[in-house]
C-alpha positions in Angstrom: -12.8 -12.1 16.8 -11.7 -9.7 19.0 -8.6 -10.4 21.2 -7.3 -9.1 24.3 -4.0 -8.5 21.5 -6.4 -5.9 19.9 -7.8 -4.5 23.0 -4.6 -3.4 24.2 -3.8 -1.9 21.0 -7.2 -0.2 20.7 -6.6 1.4 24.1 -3.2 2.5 23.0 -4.4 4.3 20.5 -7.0 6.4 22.4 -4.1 7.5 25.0 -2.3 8.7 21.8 -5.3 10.5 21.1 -5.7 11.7 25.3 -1.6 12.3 25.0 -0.9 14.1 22.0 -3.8 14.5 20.3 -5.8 18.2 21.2 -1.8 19.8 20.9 -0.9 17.8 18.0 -3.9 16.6 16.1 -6.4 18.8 14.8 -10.3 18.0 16.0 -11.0 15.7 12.0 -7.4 14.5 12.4 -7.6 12.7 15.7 -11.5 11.9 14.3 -10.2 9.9 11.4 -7.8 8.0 13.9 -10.5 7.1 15.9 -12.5 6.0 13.0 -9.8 4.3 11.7 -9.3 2.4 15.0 -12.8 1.7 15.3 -13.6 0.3 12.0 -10.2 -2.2 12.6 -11.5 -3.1 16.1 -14.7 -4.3 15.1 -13.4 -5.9 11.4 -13.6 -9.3 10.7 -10.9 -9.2 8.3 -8.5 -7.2 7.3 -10.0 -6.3 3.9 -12.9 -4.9 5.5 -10.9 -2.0 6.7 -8.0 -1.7 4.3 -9.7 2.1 3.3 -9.8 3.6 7.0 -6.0 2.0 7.3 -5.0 3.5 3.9 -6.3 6.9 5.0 -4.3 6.8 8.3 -1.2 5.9 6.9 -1.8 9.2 4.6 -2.3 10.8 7.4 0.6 10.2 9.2 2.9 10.5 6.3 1.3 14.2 6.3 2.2 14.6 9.8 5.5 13.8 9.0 5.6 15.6 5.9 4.5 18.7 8.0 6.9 18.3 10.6 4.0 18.0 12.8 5.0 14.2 14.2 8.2 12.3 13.7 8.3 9.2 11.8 8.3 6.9 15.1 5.6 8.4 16.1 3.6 8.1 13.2 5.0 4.7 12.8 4.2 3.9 16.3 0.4 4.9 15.5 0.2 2.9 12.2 1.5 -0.2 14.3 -1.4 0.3 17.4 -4.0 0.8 14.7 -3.0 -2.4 12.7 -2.3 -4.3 16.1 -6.3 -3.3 16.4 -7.4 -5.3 14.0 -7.7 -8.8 12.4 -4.4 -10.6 12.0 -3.0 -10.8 8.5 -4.2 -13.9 6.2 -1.1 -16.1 5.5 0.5 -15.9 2.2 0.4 -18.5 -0.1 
């Protein structure tokens, strides 16, 4: 189900995108975090979009790696994207 929670962190995501992303994101980078965001805003559950998560956290560690993006930016990405999509199943 889609939330307003989700919404909110969809949208953040895309002013990342509007904000830093033609300067500090190539054209298939900011690509794969839209992707990415719109695979976890339309998921059911998480598993259904563990692999566009996984590639987005490579991504950022890249961007980081690079020097391109600190690590609370990058952090601050991973968090909007997984705020986009279904909460976490409880453990146990």
């Amino acid at each position: 189900m889609v939330t307003s929670e989700r919404t909110q962190a969809y949208g953040r995501v895309l002013r990342t995108l509007d904000d830093v992303g033609p300067t500090k994101l190539h054209t298939d980078e900011q690509s794969r975090v839209r992707d990415a965001a719109d695979t976890l805003i339309f998921a059911g559950h998480l598993d259904e979009a563990r692999t566009a998560l996984a590639d987005v956290e490579a991504l950022a560690e890249h961007l980081v790696g690079a020097g391109r993006w600190t690590e609370e930016r990058a952090a601050g990405l991973v968090q909007d994207l997984l705020a986009c999509g279904p909460p976490l199943s409880p453990v146990g």
